[in-house]
Every structure is written in structure tokens, then in C-alpha cells.
C-alpha positions, 0 to 999 in steps of 0.5 A: 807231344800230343797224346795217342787218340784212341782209334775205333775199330768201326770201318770209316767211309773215305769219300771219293769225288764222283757225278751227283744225278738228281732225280726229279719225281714221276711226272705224266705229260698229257699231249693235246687232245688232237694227238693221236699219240697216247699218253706217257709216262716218264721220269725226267730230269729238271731239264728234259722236256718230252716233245711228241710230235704231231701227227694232225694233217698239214693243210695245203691249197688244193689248187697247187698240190704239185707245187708243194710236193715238189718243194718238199722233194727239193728241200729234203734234197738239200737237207739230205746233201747238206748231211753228206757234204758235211760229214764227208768234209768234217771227216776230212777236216779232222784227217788234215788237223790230226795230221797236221797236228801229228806232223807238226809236234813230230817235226817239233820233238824230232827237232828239239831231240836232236838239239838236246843231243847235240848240247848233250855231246858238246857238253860233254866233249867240253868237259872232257877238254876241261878235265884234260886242262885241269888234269895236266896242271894238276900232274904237274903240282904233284910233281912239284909238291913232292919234289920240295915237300922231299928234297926242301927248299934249298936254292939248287932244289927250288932251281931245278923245280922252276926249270922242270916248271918252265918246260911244262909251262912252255907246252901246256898252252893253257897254262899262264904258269906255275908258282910256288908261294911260302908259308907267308904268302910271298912267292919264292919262283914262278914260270909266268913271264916278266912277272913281279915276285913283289907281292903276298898271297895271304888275302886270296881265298886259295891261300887261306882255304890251305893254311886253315887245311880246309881241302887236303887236295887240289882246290880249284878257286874262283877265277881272280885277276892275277898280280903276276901278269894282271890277267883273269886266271883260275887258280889251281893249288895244293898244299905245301907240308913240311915232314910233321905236316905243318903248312909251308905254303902253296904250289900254283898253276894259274888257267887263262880265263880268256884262253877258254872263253876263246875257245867256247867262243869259237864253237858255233852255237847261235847268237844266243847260245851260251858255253859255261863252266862253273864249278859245282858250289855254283861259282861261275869259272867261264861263260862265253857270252861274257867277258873275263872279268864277269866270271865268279857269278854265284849260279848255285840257285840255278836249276841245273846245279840243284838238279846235280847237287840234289838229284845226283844227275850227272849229265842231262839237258833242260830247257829254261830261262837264264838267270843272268840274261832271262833267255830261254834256252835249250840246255845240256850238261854234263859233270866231271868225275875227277872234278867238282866242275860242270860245263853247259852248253846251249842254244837259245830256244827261239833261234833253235827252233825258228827252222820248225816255227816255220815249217809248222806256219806254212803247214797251219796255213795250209790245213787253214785254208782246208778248214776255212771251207769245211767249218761252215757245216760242221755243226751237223756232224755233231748230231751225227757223232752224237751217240759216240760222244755221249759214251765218250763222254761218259767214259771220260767221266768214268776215267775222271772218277777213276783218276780221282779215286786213285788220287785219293788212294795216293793220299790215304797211302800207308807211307811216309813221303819224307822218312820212308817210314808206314804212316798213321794211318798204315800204323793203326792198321798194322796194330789192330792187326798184331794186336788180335794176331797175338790175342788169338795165340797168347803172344806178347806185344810191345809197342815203342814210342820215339820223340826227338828231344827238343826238335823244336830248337833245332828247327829254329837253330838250323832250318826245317831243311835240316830238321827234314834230313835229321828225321831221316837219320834217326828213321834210317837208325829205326829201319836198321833196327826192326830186323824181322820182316814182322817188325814195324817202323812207322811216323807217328806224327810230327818229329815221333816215330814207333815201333811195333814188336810182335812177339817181343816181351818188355825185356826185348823191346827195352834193349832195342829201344835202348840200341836205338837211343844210342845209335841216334846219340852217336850220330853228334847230331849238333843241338845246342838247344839240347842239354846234352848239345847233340840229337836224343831220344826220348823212348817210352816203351809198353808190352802186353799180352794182348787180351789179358791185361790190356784189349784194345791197341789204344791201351797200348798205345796210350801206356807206351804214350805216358811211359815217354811222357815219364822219359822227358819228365826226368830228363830226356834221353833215355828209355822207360818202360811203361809201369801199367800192368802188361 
């Protein structure tokens, strides 16, 4: 724990990036005598040279008066027309590159909108055919379990399920077939066909998951070989209970792996496309450019899972580079509400956008073509434009500053990015201010300082990741508690928060620091480096009034400081109030 600094009331300077102008000195420049200019004086930078022109006179043969000013004439004739034909063509010029340009990146979003669209609707349409598959085996495995979890398991019972099960079977196309395993794993009837009833389900990961009662309804597993017909199946399963809810095996459907691979294949989505269906741990159930057998790939670091996972987005489109064949594709997704399964469907981002690639080349190669013949002069443009880009340049750098300054004030801004909380610095504002609010009318002030007791151990059990989300808990536990719009909840730094209690003597502030400590040791947050095995508090609390015993925040900050110091001191998990005078 690091001790409070004492923070002083001087204003700090924050310093934001900006232009430097360097200034030389006054300086005369003295033309030549034959100048009929007067001289100048002038401040310049250490670059600016001045140039005056001259006004001697040019000298000329008398003989050929004629001559030289016909040349002139003719000279300042090309000059003046060079400066037409170069600002009339640049203008030109830089119509057909901004429309170009315009029509260009138009074409490309138009065609990469309805792309995504279509991606976005496939995929969506395919997770509404999953969900139906799913859904219909699903109807029939309750029925199935209610049946025998009602009527036994006798040998007239068992017939009539497996009668029920075959005519299901026979129309859910899909279906491999339906099977009802017992408590050791050997199956007691099943609707596949020529199927062998010589073999144990203890080793497959559905069985397991339902004797250890790890899922209390449907479980879909990854796709497996199946030993009744030896093709590629996704399992779908429910657990089988006896009246006082002790396990008596499983009932099964199995979905034909090749089923849905034939039938993403015959959707038309490039050569490069792809169709998929993985559930949401990442466990890849079907990809149409892969066989049966490549199904059961782990894609949980796959961008699309964590942007669902993570962000809660339930459909969406991205493009990006596959993990398992490092093509880019434009992607789009959608979930299942009933399910934890998402189907993606794609089309490869070269093959997709081909159609506007050329469309793009053949009008580059045209505005090329133009801008092959007006490029020669367009260096005279620039001297005609040179004011307006000097104001735009200037009001780039005075855009450029504002960036920067805003960028600076996102820094310096009063909240907390991973806990919601004020920050430090939002913290030592709001104190000074409850501090001399409370001063000026004799109102009392408490001041609550937080630590999480051995957070350092449970970074080191369990990961930062799980130190970042434990943090958020105990600062949701803090919010809940600052109840006035007064009160105050902020990071002090590292794993300890605050608190600030206007108006709130020492007995106020104990019972809500004492509230908070018990709603943080409620939440079982595991901490086997904790003596007490789960998340605490250590809260050291401190109360004045302000102007009386204590005339600074640092005094109070500092009592609440060594008021929590004395907390871990005498065991953790608890709540004192600081002894100095308030």
C-alpha cells in the first residue's frame, strides 16, 4: 500500500503540444546604393531572406529597339497563357481525380454494403434452419425423457418409445437417429438402421458431462464418429433421472455432419466462400469447405467469437483473414437465441470485390490519361492557390492543436476506464472541494479508504484478467453504496478505491464502510492466497470537521491512510476508525 501524498492547492500547468515560432532579432538590410528603394526595416525568421527588386535600367542595343520589345511582348504572352492553360487544366485535373475518386470509393462501399448484406441475411437464414433442426430433435428428446423418466423402463415401455422414436426419425431428414443409452453407457434401443447395440458410451464427452450433472438441459457436443453407423454426427443429448434425481442415462439424437455440409455446399457463395457452424465455446460443428471429419476445430480466438462472447453482439458482419486457411473474407454472422450456436457465412474478399477492381481500373486509366497531359504545369497553380493553402494550412495546425489538446483532456479525464469509478485526479478535485464546502459551513467530512487484501495473490492465482473483473465487482459493491448524489466513489490507485462522505460523521461512515466489507466478503470471490480463502477488504476510515482539527484533505486523507494500515496490521478484513483527533 502506497502512502497518500500530500497534494498542493497551487494550480499545475498541464502542458498541451503546440507550434514554437522562433524569433530572430531586429535586423536593417541596407540595399545597394543604385537602389532607388529606401532602406527597410524588418523582423525576420532565420530563414527569410528580404529581396528588393531592381530598378536600374536594362541596357539594350539602340540599334534593335524594335526587336526587344517584341521579344518581351512575346514572352509575357507565353507566360500569361502558360498561367491560363495551367490553372484552367489543374481545375480540371483535380474535378476528374475528386470524381473519379468519389465515384470510385461509392462503387467500392456500395458493393461491399450489399455484400455484407447478403452475408448478413444468409447467415441468418441458416441460423434460423439450424435452430429448426436443432429444435425438432430437441421436441423429440423431451418427449422421450418424459416418457421413460414416467412410465420406467420396462421392455412394453422401451417398445412403445422406440416405435414413437422411428416414426420421428423417418421424417426428420436430418436426423441419423435417436437413442436411449443407460446409466453404464450401453444402449438399450436406437432408430439408426443395422445399427450394432454392442458398445459403451462411458468414454464420450456427452455422457460424462450428464452423469457428473454439468448441464441440466440439452447439450450439444462436438461432432464425433458414431459407433452405430460410423458416420460423422453431432450429438444432441438430455439427461435421463430416476424420481430422487439420480442418473439413469441418456437420451440421444444424432444430426448427420455431411447432411449440413451438403447443403451449405449447395449455396453459391464463390470459391472461396466458406458456410460454418460452431457452437459459442468455439467448437467448430460444420464448414462447408472442409470435409466431416475436419469438424471439432477449437475457433474461440477467432474475432467473431469474442466480438459475441465479449461484446454481446448477436449478429454483425466483419471482414478479415481466416484462421484455418488465411484468406480474407467478408464475413457475416448471426446467433441463436434458443442455442449456443452461431453459423457465419462468407464470401472471399478478393473474388467479391473483382467486379468493382475493375470497374475501379478502367476509370483510374481514364483519369490517367487526363491527368498524364495536365500534370506538366501544375506547378503554377500552386503559386496561384498559394494564399489558400497557407490558411489551410494554417487552420490544419490550428485543427491538429485542437486534436492534441482534446486528446490531452481524454487523458486527464476524472474517470476510471476499467472500474467506472473518478480517477485520482477527479478524487483530489472533489475533496478539495467537500473539504472547504464543509469548512465554510461546519459540516463533517469522512473520508474511506479500500484495499483489497492480498490482490496480489489473486493476480498471480487467477491472471489479471480475473484481478480487472474482480475490481469491477468490488467497485459495482462501492456505487451500489454512495447513495447521495454527494457521495463520492473513486481509484485511488492500484487495487484501493475511496470514498468520500459529505456531511457524514465517523458513525455514518463506519456502518457504510462495514456494509461494503460485508457485501465484497459475500461475493465468495475464491482467494486461496487469503487466509479467509475468499476476496476482503481491508477499510480504514477517517472523519472531521473541516477547519477545526484537521485544514488540509492531505490530513485527511493521510488519518484514513494509517486507520487502513492499522486494518491489515491486525488481520485484514475489517473496518477502523482512524484515532487522530476529527
Amino acid at each position: 500500500m502506497h502512502s497518500p501524498e500530500c497534494q498542493s492547492d497551487a494550480p499545475q500547468r498541464v502542458r498541451t503540444p503546440g507550434r514554437f515560432h522562433r524569433v530572430a532579432n531586429d535586423c536593417v538590410f541596407r540595399p545597394p546604393q543604385n537602389h532607388v528603394q529606401s532602406p527597410r526595416r524588418f523582423v525576420h525568421n532565420l530563414h527569410d531572406v528580404p529581396i528588393l527588386p531592381c530598378r536600374s535600367r536594362c541596357r539594350y542595343e539602340p540599334n534593335q529597339p524594335s526587336r526587344a520589345r517584341t521579344l518581351t511582348s512575346q514572352t509575357s504572352k507565353i507566360a500569361h497563357l502558360r498561367r491560363l492553360v495551367v490553372i484552367m487544366t489543374s481545375v480540371v485535373g483535380v474535378a476528374v481525380l475528386l470524381l473519379t475518386y468519389l465515384q470510385v470509393e461509392w462503387d467500392r462501399r456500395e458493393a461491399l454494403r450489399q455484400h455484407v448484406a447478403d452475408m448478413e441475411n444468409l447467415a441468418a437464414a441458416l441460423t434460423r434452419q439450424a435452430e429448426s433442426t436443432i429444435r425438432d430433435a430437441h421436441t423429440v428428446l423431451i418427449g422421450i425423457q418424459r416418457k421413460l423418466q414416467v412410465s420406467g423402463y420396462g421392455a412394453e415401455n422401451l417398445h412403445e418409445v422406440l416405435e414413437v422414436a422411428r416414426a420421428q426419425s423417418a421424417i426428420l431428414a436430418d436426423v441419423e437417429g435417436f437413442t436411449v443409452l443407460d446409466a453404464d453407457g450401453r444402449p438399450l434401443l436406437t432408430t439408426v438402421p443395422n445399427a450394432t447395440l454392442r458398445f459403451t458410451a462411458q468414454d464420450r464427452e456427452y455422457f460424462r458431462v450428464h452423469s457428473a450433472h454439468q448441464v441440466t438441459g440439452l447439450y450439444i457436443g462436438a461432432p464425433i464418429q458414431s459407433r452405430l453407423s460410423g458416420d460423422w454426427v453431432i450429438a444432441l443429448t438430455l439427461r435421463l433421472s430416476d424420481a430422487n434425481g439420480e442418473f439413469r442415462g441418456v437420451v440421444l439424437a444424432t444430426l448427420l455432419v455431411r447432411h449440413f455440409v451438403d447443403f451449405y455446399r449447395s449455396i453459391d457463395v464463390g470459391s472461396q466462400g466458406v458456410i460454418g457452424m460452431v457452437k459459442r465455446d468455439g467448437t467448430l460443428l460444420v464448414r462447408s469447405r472442409e470435409s466431416a471429419e475436419n469438424a471439432g476445430l477449437d475457433m474461440s480466438r477467432s474475432p467473431v467469437l469474442r466480438t459475441v462472447n465479449e461484446d454481446g453482439v448477436k449478429r454483425g458482419n466483419m471482414v478479415l483473414t481466416a484462421m484455418i486457411d488465411g484468406v480474407k473474407r467478408i464475413y457475416g454472422f448471426d446467433t441463436s437465441d434458443e442455442y449456443p450456436i452461431l453459423v457465419g457465412a462468407s464470401l472471399g474478399e478478393e473474388q467479391a470485390m473483382a467486379g468493382w477492381r475493375s470497374r475501379a481500373l478502367r476509370s483510374g486509366s481514364l483519369s490517367g490519361g487526363v491527368l498524364v497531359i495536365l500534370l506538366s504545369m501544375g506547378w503554377l497553380i500552386w503559386r496561384a492557390l498559394g494564399r489558400q493553402e497557407r490558411m489551410e494550412a494554417r487552420l490544419q495546425g490550428m485543427h491538429r492543436d485542437l486534436a492534441l489538446a482534446n486528446h490531452a483532456l481524454q487523458i486527464i479525464a476524472g474517470e476510471d476506464a476499467l472500474t467506472g469509478l473518478a480517477n485520482r485526479r477527479r478524487l483530489d478535485e472533489t475533496l478539495r472541494a467537500a473539504f472547504q464546502s464543509a469548512a465554510a459551513q461546519g459540516q463533517p467530512l469522512s473520508f474511506v479508504l479500500l484495499d483489497v487484501d492480498h490482490f496480489k495473490r489473486f493476480n498471480d492465482q487467477y491472471g489479471h484478467p480475473a484481478g480487472d473483473e474482480a475490481l469491477k465487482q468490488v467497485a459495482e459493491i462501492l456505487k451500489r453504496h454512495a447513495r447521495r448524489s454527494a457521495d463520492t466513489t473513486a481509484r485511488y490507485g492500484g487495487e484501493e478505491l475511496a470514498l468520500i462522505l459529505p456531511s457524514a460523521e465517523s458513525t455514518a461512515a463506519m456502518a457504510v464502510a462495514e456494509r461494503i466489507r460485508a457485501d465484497v466478503e459475500a461475493l465468495a470471490i475464491a482467494n486461496p492466497g487469503s487466509p479467509y480463502a475468499n476476496l476482503t477488504l481491508s477499510i480504514g476510515v477517517a472523519s472531521c470537521v473541516p477547519g477545526q482539527t484537521m485544514h488540509t484533505p492531505a490530513e485527511l486523507v493521510a488519518a484514513a491512510d494509517v486507520a487502513l494500515y492499522a486494518a491489515k496490521s491486525e488481520g485484514r478484513n475489517r473496518v477502523i476508525l482512524s484515532e487522530q483527533p476529527g
